[in-house]
N, C-alpha and C positions, 0 to 999 in steps of 0.2 A: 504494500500500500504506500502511497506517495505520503509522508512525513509533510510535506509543505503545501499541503492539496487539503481544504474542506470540506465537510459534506456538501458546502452550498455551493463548490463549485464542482461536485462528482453529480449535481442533481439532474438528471437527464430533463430535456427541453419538456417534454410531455410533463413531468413531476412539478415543474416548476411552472405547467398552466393550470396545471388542476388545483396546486399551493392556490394560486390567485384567486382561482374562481369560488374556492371553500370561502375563503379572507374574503371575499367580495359577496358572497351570498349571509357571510355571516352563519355561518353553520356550527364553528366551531372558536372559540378563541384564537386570536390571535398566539399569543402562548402555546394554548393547547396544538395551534398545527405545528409551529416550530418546533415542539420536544416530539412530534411524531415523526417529523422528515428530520432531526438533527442538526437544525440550524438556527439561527440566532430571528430572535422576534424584529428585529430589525432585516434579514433579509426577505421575512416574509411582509413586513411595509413595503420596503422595495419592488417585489411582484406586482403587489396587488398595485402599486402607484403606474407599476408599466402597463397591466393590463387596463384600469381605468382610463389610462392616458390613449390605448389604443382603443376601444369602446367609443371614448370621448367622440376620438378619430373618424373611425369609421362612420359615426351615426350623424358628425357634422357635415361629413364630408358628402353625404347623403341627401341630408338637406341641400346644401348649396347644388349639388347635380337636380333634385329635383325644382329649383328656384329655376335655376338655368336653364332646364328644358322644358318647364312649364310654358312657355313663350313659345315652344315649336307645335302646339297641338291644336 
């Protein structure tokens, strides 16, 4: 096992959306998922801030296309 390697950065990409979407659904503590994946309560703020930021993302981004192409119909 790599000595200078954390669990939070051994967490495979899937692990670390699902981290997000518990922390965002609110299912579970915050605490509570971090001592279940191994990693600190602060990297699971970090997830959930990425995938809120992508959500944000997508859904604005959404609107402005549907603004935009409201005018072609």
């Amino acid at each position: 096992m790599d000595q200078g390697v954390g669990a939070a950065a051994r967490l495979p990409e899937s692990d670390r959306k699902d981290l997000a979407i518990q922390a965002l659904a609110r299912s579970e503590t915050v605490s509570d998922l971090a001592a279940q994946h191994g990693v600190s309560r602060k990297f699971v703020y970090q997830q959930t801030h990425k995938a809120r930021a992508a959500l944000d993302d997508a859904f604005s981004s959404t609107l402005r296309a549907a603004r935009c192409c409201s005018s072609w119909r």
